[in-house]
Each structure stands twice: as structure tokens, then as C-alpha cells.
C-alpha positions as CSV (number, residue, x, y, z in Angstrom):
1,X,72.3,13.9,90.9
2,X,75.9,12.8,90.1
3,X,79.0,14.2,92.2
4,X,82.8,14.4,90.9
5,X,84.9,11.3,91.3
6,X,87.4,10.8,93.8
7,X,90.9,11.8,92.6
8,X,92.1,8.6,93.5
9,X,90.3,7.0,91.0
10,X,89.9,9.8,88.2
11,X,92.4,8.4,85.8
12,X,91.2,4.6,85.7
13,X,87.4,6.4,85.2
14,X,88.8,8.6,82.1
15,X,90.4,5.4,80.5
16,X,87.1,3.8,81.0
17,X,85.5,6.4,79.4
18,X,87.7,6.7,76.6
19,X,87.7,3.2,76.3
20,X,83.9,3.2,76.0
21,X,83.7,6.3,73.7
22,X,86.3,4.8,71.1
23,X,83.9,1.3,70.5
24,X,80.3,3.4,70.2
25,X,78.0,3.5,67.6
26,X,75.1,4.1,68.4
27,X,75.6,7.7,68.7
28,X,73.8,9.9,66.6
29,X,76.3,11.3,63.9
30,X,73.9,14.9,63.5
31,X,74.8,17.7,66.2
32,X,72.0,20.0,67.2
33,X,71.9,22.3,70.2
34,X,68.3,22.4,69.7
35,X,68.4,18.7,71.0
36,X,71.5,18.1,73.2
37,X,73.5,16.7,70.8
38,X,76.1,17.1,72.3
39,X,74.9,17.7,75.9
40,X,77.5,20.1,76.7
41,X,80.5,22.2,75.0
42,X,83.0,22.9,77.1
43,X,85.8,25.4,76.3
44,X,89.4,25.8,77.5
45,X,91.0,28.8,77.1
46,X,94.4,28.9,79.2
47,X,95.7,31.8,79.9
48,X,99.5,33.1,78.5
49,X,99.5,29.5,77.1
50,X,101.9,29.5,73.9
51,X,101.0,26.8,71.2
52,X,104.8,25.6,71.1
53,X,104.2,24.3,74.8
54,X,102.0,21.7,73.8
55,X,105.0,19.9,71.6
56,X,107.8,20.9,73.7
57,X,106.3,18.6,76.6
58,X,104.0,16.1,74.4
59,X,106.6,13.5,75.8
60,X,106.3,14.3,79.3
61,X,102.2,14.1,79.2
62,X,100.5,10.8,80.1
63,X,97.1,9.7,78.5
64,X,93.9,11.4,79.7
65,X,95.2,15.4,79.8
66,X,96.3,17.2,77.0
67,X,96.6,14.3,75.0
68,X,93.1,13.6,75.3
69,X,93.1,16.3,72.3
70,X,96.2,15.8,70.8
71,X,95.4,12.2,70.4
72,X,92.0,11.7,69.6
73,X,91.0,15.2,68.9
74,X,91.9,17.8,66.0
75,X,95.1,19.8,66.6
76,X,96.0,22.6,64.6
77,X,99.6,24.0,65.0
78,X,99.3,26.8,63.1
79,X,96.9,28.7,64.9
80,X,97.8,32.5,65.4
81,X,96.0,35.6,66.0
82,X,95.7,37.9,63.3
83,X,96.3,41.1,65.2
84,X,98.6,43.2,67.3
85,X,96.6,43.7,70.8
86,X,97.6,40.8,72.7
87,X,95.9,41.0,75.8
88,X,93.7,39.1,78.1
89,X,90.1,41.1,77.3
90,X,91.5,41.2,73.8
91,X,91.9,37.7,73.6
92,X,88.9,35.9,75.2
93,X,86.5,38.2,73.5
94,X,87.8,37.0,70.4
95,X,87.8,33.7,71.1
96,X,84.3,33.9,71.9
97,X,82.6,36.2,69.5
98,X,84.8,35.0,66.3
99,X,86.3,38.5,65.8
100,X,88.6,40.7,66.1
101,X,89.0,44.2,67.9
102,X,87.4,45.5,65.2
103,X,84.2,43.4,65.7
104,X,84.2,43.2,69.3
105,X,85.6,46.7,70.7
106,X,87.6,45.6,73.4
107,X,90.8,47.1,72.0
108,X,92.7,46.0,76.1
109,X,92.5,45.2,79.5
110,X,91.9,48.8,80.3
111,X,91.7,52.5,78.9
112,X,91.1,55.4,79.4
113,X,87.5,56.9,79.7
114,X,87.4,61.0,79.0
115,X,84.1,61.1,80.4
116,X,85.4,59.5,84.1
117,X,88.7,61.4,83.3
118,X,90.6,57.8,84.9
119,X,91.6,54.4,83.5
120,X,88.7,51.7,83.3
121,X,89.1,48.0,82.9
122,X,87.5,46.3,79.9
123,X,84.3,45.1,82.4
124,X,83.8,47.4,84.7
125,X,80.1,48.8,84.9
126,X,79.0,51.5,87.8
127,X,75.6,50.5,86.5
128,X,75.8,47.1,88.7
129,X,78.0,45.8,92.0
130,X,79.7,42.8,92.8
131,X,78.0,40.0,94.4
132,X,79.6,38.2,97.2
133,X,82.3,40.1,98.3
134,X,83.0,41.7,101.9
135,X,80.8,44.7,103.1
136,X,83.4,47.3,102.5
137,X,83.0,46.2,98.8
138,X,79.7,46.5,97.8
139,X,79.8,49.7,96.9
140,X,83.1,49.5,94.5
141,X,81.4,48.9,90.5
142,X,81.0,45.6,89.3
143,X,81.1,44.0,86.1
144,X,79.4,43.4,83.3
145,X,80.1,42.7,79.1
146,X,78.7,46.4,78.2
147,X,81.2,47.0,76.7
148,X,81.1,44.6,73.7
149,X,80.0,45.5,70.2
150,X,79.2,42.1,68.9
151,X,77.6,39.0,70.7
152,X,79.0,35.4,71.7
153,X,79.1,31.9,71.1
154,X,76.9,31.3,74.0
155,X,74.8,34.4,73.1
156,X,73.8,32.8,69.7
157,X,73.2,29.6,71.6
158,X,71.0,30.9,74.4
159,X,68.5,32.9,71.7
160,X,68.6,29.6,69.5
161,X,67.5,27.6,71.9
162,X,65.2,30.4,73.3
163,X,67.1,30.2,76.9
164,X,67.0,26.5,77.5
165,X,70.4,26.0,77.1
166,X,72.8,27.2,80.4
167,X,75.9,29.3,79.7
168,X,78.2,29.8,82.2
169,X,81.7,31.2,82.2
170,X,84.4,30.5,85.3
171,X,87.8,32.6,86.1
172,X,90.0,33.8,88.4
173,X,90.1,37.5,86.5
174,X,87.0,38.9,86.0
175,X,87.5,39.9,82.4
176,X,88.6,36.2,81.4
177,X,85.0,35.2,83.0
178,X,82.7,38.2,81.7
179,X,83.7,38.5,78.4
180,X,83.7,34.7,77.2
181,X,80.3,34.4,78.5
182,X,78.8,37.5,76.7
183,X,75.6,39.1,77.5
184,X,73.4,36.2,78.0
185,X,75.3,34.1,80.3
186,X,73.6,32.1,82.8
187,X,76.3,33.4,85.6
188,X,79.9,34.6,85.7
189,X,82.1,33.8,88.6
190,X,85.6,35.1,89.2
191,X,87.3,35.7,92.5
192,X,88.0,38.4,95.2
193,X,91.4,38.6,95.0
194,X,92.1,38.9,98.6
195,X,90.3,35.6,99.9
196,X,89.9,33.9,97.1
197,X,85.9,33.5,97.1
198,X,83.8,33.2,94.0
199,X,81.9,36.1,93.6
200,X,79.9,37.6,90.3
201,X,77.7,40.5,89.7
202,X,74.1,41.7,90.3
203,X,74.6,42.1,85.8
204,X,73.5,38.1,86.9
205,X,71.6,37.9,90.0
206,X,71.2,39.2,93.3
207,X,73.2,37.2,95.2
208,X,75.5,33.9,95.0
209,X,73.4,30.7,94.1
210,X,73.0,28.6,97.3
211,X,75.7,26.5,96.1
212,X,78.7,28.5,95.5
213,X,77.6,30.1,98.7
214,X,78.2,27.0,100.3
215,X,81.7,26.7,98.5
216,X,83.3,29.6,99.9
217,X,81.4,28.9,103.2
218,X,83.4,25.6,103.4
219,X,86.2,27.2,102.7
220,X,88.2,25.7,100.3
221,X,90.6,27.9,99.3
222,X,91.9,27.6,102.9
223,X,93.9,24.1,102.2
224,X,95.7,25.7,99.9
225,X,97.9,28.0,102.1
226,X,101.0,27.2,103.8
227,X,102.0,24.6,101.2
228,X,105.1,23.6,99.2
229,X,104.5,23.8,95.4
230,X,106.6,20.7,94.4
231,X,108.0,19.6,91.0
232,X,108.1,15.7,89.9
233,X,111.6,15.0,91.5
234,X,110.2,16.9,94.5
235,X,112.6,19.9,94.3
236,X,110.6,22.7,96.0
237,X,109.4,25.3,93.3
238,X,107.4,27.7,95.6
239,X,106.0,28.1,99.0
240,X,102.3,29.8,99.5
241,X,103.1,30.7,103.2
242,X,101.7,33.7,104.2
243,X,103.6,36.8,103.6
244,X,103.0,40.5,103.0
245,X,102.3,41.8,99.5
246,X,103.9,45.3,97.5
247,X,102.3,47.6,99.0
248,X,103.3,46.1,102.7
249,X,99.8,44.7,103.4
250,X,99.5,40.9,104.3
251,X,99.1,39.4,100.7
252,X,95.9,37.3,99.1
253,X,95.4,34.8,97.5
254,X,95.4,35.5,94.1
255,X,99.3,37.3,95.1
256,X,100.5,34.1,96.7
257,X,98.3,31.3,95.5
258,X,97.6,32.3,91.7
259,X,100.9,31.4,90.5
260,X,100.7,27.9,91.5
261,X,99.2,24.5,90.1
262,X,96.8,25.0,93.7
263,X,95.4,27.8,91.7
264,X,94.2,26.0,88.4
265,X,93.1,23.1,90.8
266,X,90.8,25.0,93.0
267,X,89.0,27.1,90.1
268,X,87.7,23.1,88.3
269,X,86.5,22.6,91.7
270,X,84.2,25.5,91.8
271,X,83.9,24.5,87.8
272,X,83.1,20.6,88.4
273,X,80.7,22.0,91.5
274,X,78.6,24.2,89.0
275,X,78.7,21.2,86.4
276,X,76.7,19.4,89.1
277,X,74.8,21.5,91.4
278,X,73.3,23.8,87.6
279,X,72.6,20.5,86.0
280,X,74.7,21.4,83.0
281,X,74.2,18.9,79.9
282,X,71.3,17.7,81.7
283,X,69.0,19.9,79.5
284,X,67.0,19.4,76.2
285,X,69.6,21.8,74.3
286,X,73.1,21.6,74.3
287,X,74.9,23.8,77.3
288,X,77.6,25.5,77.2
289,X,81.0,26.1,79.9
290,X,84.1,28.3,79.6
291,X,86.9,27.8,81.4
292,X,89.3,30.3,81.9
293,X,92.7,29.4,83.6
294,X,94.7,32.3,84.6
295,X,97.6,30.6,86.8
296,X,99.8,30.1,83.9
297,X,99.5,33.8,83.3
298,X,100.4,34.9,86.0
299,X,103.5,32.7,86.6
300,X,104.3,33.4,83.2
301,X,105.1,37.2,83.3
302,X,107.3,36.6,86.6
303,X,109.8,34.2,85.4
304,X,109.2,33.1,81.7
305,X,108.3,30.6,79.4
306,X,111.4,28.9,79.0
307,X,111.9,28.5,83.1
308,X,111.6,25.0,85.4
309,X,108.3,26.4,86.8
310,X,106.5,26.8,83.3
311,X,107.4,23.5,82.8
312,X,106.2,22.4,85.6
313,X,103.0,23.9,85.7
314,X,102.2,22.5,82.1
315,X,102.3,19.1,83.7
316,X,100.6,19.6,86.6
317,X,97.8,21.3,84.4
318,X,98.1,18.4,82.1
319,X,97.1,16.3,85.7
320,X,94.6,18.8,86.3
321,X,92.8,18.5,83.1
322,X,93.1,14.4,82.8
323,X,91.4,14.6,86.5
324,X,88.5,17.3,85.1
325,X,88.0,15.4,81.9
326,X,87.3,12.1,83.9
327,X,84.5,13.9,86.4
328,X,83.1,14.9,83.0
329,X,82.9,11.2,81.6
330,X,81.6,10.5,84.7
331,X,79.2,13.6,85.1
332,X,77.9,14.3,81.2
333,X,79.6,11.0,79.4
334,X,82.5,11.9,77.4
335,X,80.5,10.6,74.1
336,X,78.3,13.6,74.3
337,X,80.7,16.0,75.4
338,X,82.8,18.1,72.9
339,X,86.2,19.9,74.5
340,X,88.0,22.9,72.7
341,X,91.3,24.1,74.2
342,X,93.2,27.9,73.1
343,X,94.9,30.5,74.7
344,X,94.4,33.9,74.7
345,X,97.7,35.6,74.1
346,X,101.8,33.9,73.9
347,X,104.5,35.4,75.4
348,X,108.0,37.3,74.9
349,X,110.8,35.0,76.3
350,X,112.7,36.7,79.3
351,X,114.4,39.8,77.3
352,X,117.5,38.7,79.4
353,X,117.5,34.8,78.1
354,X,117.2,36.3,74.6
355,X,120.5,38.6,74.6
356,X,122.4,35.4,76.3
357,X,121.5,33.9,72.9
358,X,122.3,37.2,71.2
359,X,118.9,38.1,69.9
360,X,117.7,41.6,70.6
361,X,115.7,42.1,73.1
362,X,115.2,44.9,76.5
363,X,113.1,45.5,79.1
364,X,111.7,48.9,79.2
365,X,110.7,50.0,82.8
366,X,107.4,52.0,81.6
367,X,106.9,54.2,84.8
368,X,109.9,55.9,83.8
369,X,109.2,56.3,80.0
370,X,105.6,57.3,80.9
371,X,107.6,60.4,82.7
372,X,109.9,61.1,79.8
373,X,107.1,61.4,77.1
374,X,105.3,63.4,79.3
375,X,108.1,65.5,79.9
376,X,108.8,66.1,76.1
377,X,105.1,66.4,75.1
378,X,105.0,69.3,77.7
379,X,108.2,70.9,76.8
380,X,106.4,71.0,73.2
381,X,102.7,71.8,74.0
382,X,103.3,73.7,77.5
383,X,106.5,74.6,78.3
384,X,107.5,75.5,82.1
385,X,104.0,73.8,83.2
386,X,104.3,69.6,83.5
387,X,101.6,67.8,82.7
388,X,100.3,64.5,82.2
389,X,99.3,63.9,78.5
390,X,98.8,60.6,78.4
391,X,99.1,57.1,79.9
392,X,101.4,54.2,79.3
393,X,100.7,50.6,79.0
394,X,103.5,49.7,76.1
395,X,103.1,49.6,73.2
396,X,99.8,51.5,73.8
397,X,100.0,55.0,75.2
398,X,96.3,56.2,76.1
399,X,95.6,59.7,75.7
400,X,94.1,62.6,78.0
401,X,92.0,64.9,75.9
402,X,91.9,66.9,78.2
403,X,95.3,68.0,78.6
404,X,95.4,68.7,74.8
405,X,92.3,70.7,75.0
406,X,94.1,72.9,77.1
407,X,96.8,73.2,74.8
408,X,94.5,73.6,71.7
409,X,95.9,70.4,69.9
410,X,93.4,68.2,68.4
411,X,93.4,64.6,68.4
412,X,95.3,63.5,65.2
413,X,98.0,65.6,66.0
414,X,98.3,65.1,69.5
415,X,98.3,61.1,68.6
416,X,101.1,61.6,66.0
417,X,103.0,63.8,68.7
418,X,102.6,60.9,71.1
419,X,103.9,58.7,68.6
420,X,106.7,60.7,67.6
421,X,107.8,61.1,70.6
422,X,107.6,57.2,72.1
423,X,109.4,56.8,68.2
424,X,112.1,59.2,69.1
425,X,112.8,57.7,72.2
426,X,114.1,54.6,71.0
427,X,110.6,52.6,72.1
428,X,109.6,51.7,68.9
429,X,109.5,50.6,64.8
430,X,106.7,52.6,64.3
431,X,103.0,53.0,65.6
432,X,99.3,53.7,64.3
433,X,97.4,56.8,65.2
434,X,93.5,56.1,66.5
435,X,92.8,58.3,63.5
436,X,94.7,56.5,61.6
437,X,93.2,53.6,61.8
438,X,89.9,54.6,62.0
439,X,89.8,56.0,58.2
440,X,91.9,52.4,57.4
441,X,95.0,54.4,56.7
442,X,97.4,51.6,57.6
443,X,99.9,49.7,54.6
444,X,98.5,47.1,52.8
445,X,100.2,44.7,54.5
446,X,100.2,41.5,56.9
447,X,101.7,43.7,59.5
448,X,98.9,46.7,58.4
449,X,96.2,44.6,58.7
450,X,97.1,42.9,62.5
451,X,96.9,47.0,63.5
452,X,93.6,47.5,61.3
453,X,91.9,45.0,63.4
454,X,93.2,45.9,66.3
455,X,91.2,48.9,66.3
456,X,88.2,49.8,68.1
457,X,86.3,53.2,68.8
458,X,86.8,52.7,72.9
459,X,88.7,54.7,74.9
460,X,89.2,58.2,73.7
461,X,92.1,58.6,72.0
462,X,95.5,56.4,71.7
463,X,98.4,55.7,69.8
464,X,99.2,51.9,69.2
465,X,103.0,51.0,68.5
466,X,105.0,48.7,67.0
467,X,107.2,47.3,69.4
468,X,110.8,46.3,68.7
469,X,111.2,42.3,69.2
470,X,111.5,40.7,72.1
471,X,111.2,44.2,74.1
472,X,108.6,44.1,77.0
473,X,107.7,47.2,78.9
474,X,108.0,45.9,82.2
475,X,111.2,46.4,84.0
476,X,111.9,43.1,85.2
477,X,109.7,39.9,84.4
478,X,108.3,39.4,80.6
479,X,105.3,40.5,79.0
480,X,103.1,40.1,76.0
481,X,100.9,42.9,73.9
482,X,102.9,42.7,70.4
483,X,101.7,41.4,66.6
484,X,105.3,38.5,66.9
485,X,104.4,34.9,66.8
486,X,105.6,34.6,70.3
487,X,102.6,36.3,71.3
488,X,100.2,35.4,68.4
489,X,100.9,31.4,68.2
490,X,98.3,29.6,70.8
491,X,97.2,26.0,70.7
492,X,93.8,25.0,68.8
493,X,92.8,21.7,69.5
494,X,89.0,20.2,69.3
495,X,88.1,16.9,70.9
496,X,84.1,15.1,70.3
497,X,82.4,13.4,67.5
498,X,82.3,15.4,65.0
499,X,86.1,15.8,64.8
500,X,88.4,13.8,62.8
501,X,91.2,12.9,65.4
502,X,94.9,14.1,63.7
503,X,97.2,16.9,63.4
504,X,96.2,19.8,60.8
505,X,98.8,21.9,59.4
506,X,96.5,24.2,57.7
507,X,96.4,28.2,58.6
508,X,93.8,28.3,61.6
509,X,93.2,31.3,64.0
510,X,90.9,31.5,67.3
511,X,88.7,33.6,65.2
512,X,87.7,29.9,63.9
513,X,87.1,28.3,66.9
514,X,83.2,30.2,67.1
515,X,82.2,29.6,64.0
516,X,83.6,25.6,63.7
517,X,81.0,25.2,67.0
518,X,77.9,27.5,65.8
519,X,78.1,25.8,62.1
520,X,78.1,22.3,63.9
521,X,75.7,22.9,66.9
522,X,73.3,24.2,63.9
523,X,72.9,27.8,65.3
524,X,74.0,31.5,63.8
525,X,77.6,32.8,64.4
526,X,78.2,35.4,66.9
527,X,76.9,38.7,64.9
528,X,80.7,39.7,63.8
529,X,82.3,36.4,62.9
530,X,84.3,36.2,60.6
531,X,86.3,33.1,60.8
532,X,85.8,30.1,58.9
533,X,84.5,26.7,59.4
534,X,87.4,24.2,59.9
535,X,86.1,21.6,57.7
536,X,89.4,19.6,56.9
537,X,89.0,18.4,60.5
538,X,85.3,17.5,60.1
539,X,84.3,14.1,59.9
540,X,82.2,13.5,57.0
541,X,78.6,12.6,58.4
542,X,75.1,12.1,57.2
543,X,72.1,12.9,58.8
544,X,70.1,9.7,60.0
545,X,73.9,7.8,60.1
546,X,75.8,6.5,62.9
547,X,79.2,7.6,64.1
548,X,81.8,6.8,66.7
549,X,85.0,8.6,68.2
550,X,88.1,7.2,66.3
551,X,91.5,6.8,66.9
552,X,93.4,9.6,65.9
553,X,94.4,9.6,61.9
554,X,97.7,10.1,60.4
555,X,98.9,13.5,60.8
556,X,98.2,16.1,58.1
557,X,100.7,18.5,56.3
């Protein structure tokens, strides 16, 4: 059994590796997931990470991270989702089953269920409980991909192979580790957000393998309290000292720690441990590991991706990655390794460092809105008796059927009285109905068809608008959820054999990145794909031929 590499020496083994991988040719050119060719895929997806990062920095990163792709992998820069529900569930479910909303059905992060008469997240499931967590928690729902409507990448894998390749999928958030690894993943891990221990549901097994067991026993996410986040002049960017949270309790990890570098470090750990203790691209078939990293995320909403600290987590991920990509040339052997890297959503720039450049641009404060709609849906469907008619997470408003019900208001007019109302208020260019979706009453148009497949038949009804630019709902901070290229524009890069190293200026959208790896591994796309097969960045190969990695070609426009 091999074990990861001492940091110290990471860089000098990924060089090696590299080194090695740019002279072979011996390497069968033919993939096949029925025979581990490659050994394993691994898949990036970084979460909040804007495409435009990756060139705004390019001169700041150092062989072995991102450049690893950007130099000797395929890089498309025009890469953009083709929809309007820019969200975290949204997003990695896309990415995975090479659809949209309207393939997959996960139209957010949460909604609202009329049968439960409360807001549910994208994963939840009362039908299983969480494994690994404190006593008092057992008993709270756990999580599970019922919810989607179309299968995965590693779904399509796992009954190609019939189960003998290994799918796993690693996050902080739940949904970012559920979703990606569809139904007939291997094991999902994601964190309790208090201590910072991996945990997964009885959806997988029982209890934690002995392994990750072992992990949080040990641990490890202790050494990463009490410390001074630091930037390369060594200005101090953050402290994770203990402190209390919102609500006046002493805060956890994910508060304190999850918006710091320590974060993205200590989930590869727990990834680079499963790599070696599961035996992943060990097998007969090709395996398969997502990668979700939420730190960036969560920074990004606080402060902005145009502040010192973005920048300065994109190069200490860029570190991050160089050291994880060198325990894999150690672990697997970077020659029979392929790497893709996306995002799941952009972001709006700080509303407040757009009007300083006189763009247009607000924050909204939603809790307040959410009032005001209420308060002039009730003055028009039951005046002198308040109620709550729907629920706000801008530009989506969810709504209670209920409360309609009572006022004898059926659901397409109650969704255009929503939407008229949220219009009136100043919130919005315009919106889509549930309804109107739903029969494919939206404008022929690029704009029409980002809201067409954004729809999904989840979640009672709902009303999704068009926000104005650069306006977020939150009141402070920044936000994504809109159909701009600020939230749409994420990175699509693709490093292994089979890819012709270079820059591709061609349209590409994550929808792509599924079907690129099915039609290469030799297995069916996820049930609803429907993106295409990125062939300009293929390198031609026969069957029965030799290939080898090459140097990245002169870019493409």
C-alpha cells in the first residue's frame, strides 16, 4: 500500500512525475473503463470559482497547480452555463449528470415541500440518518440523491463496469458531496459543521469505514484552530481563534475555519486518505473521485472576488492542488490519471465596488423584502389578516400553497401575483411563472432558454426572476443565483492522455464535461445528457497505437 508524500518533498515528486509522463510511450493510446485505462478520473469542481480567476493570476502560479492544466492540459475559456439557477445543488448536479435543471430536477439548494409544509435542502432524505455525527444527531434526516431525475457520470460508470469500479465523492457541504456522486456512489463524506468530522449517511453504510473513523479519531481538524491565515508578504489575512458565532454560541469549524486555505487543505487530506486506504485506481476498471472545494465559496460571498483574500486563496489553492496532484503521481501515476477542473457557479462583484466604478448595482436585504411582498400579497388576497404567502431566496420566491388555498387563488395566478409584486417593487426585469415554464411559455430567446432549463417540477410552486445586474439579495456581502456571465463563466480545463494540451476558444459548457469523459472511458452518458463531446481538444488516436502526454500546443482561437 502506498501513503501520500511528505509536503516537503511534493513539488520535486510532481516535476518528476511530469517529467516522466511528458517522455512515455508505451502507454496505451485506447481508454476503457472496462480495463483501467485510465486507473482513475478525478474531478475538481471548486466552488464560487469564476473562470476569469484562472487568467487574472496565471502569472502568480508556479508549475505543478493550476498550471498543471493550463499547461499541459485542455483549457476552455469560454465555458458558461446555459441557465439562470446558479446555485451550489444546481451546479454540481449538472456538472455530473451532463444536464440541466431540466434533466436533473434540482431547480436550488433548497425549497419548499407542501407536503412537509417547511423548506427542505436539495439532499435531505427522512428515509436515512447521518453517520458519524454526535448522539444528539442521529435522529436529525440525513442525506441522500433522491431527489435526482437523471443519473451520473459515476452512475453510468459503476453499471458499466457492473460495480467494480469505486465512486466516491468528498465535500465540506453535503449537497456538493451527494449530488456529484449520484446514486451509486461508493461513499459520500461531508462534514459536521460544528467539529469538523467527516461524516456520510446510512443512504451508504452503517457506519464510517474504519479509516475515516480513525481520521476524525486523530483529530486533525484540531491543528487547524488558533492559527493566523497569512498571505505571501505575511500580512495577516485572518485569525481562526476561537470565538462565538451569530447566534451567540461558541462557533465551528466550518464558521471559523471554512473560509480559509486550512479548509481546502484538510478536506485533500481526508481525500488523499480515501485514495489510499479504498484502493482507488487499484482496480481492473477505471475509478472515479469528486472533489468538491467549498472554501472559496464561502470566503467569496463575505468579501468578494475582486478582494486581497480571494487572491490569496487562489494561490494557496494553486499550492494545495500542486501538493494533491504530486501524492497522485506518486499514489496512481500521473500517466494513468486524467484530472478535470470546473466550478459550480461565478459570482456578482461586491454591489458596492461596482457603483464606485459607476455600474449599477444594490444589495437588497431579503428579510425585509420577504415582509413587504408578504404584506402586499395579503393586502390583495386577505386584507386585515397577515400572512405568509411565500418564501424568499432572490431571485426565487417559493410559494405556500397553502396560504393561497385559503384564499381560493390557484397556482398560476398566485405565481403571477408573486411576480408582480417582487416586479413592482423595484426587485426585478422580469420573472417566469412555474406554470410558465412548465408549458415552455418563455421567449424564444438566449435569455428564454437559460429560464426554460432552469425549470424543474420540485418544490411546489415558485416564481423565478430576472434580477437586475449586479444586484444580490443579501444585505451586505455578494451573492450569486442570476443568468450574467459573472455567475455563468467557470473554468473548464482537462488534463490526461487523451487530451490535446492548448487553449480552446470554442463555446464549451459544464454540461460537456460528462459526456467528453463517458464518450472517452467507452461507457453510456448519464441518462439526460445533453452536452457534446469536446473533440477539438481530443487527440487523434488509433486503437492498438501508442501515445504520450505532450507539451501543450499553440493556443487556439
Amino acid at each position: 500500500m502506498k501513503f501520500p508524500l511528505c509536503p516537503l518533498v511534493a513539488r520535486q515528486c510532481l516535476a518528476l512525475a511530469l517529467a516522466v509522463s511528458l517522455v512515455l510511450s508505451t502507454i496505451p493510446a485506447s481508454a476503457s473503463a472496462y480495463n483501467a485505462h485510465p486507473k482513475l478520473v478525478v474531478i475538481i469542481v471548486i466552488d464560487q470559482f469564476r473562470a476569469d480567476y484562472l487568467e487574472r493570476y496565471r502569472d502568480q502560479f508556479p508549475e505543478g497547480g493550476f498550471r498543471l492544466l493550463l499547461d499541459h492540459g485542455a483549457n476552455f475559456t469560454d465555458c458558461n452555463f446555459d441557465y439562470a439557477n446558479t446555485r451550489t445543488a444546481p451546479g454540481h448536479s449538472t456538472l455530473f449528470t451532463g444536464a440541466y435543471t431540466n434533466g436533473h430536477g434540482i431547480a436550488a439548494n433548497e425549497w419548499w415541500d407542501p407536503t412537509k409544509k417547511k423548506m427542505v435542502t436539495s439532499v435531505e432524505d427522512d428515509s436515512v440518518k447521518l453517520v458519524g455525527v454526535p448522539d444528539d444527531a442521529k435522529t436529525k434526516s440525513g442525506a441522500s440523491p433522491h431527489n435526482l431525475r437523471a443519473d451520473t457520470l459515476g452512475d453510468e460508470l459503476k453499471l458499466a463496469t457492473q460495480g467494480k469500479s469505486k465512486v466516491f465523492s468528498v465535500s465540506l457541504k453535503d449537497r456538493a458531496s451527494v449530488l456529484p456522486g449520484g446514486f451509486a456512489a461508493d461513499g459520500a463524506y461531508w462534514i459536521e459543521p460544528k467539529s469538523g468530522g467527516w461524516i456520510t449517511s446510512t443512504y451508504y453504510r452503517p457506519d464510517l469505514p474504519k479509516w475515516a473513523q480513525d481520521f476524525n479519531g486523530s483529530n486533525r481538524a484540531a491543528k487547524y484552530w488558533d492559527r493566523d491565515w497569512k498571505n505571501n508578504n505575511g500580512d495577516v489575512l485572518r485569525s481562526t481563534a476561537h470565538r462565538k458565532g451569530k447566534n451567540g454560541n461558541d462557533a465551528g469549524f466550518y464558521e471559523v475555519i471554512g473560509s480559509t486555505p486550512f479548509a481546502n487543505e484538510y478536506e485533500l487530506e481526508f481525500a488523499k486518505e480515501l485514495v489510499v486506504y479504498e484502493n482507488l485506481g487499484a482496480g481492473q476498471a477505471t475509478d472515479l473521485l469528486a472533489i468538491s472545494l467549498s472554501p472559496n465559496d464561502i470566503l467569496g460571498h463575505q468579501v468578494g472576488p475582486d478582494s486581497p483574500e480571494m487572491a490569496a486563496m487562489a494561490l494557496a489553492l494553486d499550492r494545495e492542488l500542486a501538493d494533491f496532484f504530486a501524492f497522485l503521481g506518486h499514489q496512481v501515476g500521473l500517466a494513468d490519471t486524467w484530472i478535470a477542473l470546473s466550478a459550480d457557479h461565478g459570482v456578482s462583484p461586491l454591489p458596492d465596488a461596482a457603483k464606485k466604478l459607476r455600474v449599477p448595482a444594490a444589495n437588497l436585504g431579503a428579510g425585509k423584502l420577504e415582509e413587504q411582498i408578504n404584506a402586499t400579497l395579503a393586502a390583495k388576497f386577505s386584507p386585515g389578516h397577515p400572512a405568509s404567502y411565500m418564501k424568499f431566496d432572490y431571485p426565487m420566491a417559493w410559494l405556500d400553497q397553502d396560504a393561497f388555498a385559503a384564499a381560493h387563488v390557484k397556482e398560476s395566478e398566485a405565481e403571477t401575483a408573486v411576480g408582480e409584486a417582487m416586479k413592482q417593487a423595484g426587485l426585478l426585469l422580469d420573472y417566469f411563472t412555474k406554470s410558465q415554464l412548465a408549458g415552455g411559455a418563455a421567449p424564444n430567446t438566449p435569455l428564454g432558454r437559460k429560464y426554460l432549463n432552469s425549470y424543474s417540477p420540485e418544490g411546489g410552486w415558485y416564481v423565478m426572476g430576472v434580477p437586475q445586474i449586479y444586484t444580490v439579495g443579501s444585505a451586505t456581502g455578494t451573492d450569486h443565483a442570476s443568468p450574467f456571465t459573472y455567475d455563468t463563466h467557470v473554468p473548464l480545463a482537462f488534463y490526461g492522455l487523451p487530451f490535446r494540451p492548448g487553449t480552446y476558444r470554442t463555446h464549451a459548457e459544464p454540461i460537456d464535461l460528462a459526456a467528453t469523459l463517458a464518450s472517452l472511458l467507452g461507457i453510456n452518458a448519464p441518462t439526460h445528457s445533453v452536452g457534446r463531446v469536446l473533440t477539438e481538444a481530443l487527440a487523434p488516436q488509433n486503437h492498438g497505437e501508442s501515445s504520450e502526454v505532450r507539451e501543450p500546443s499553440a493556443p487556439r482561437r
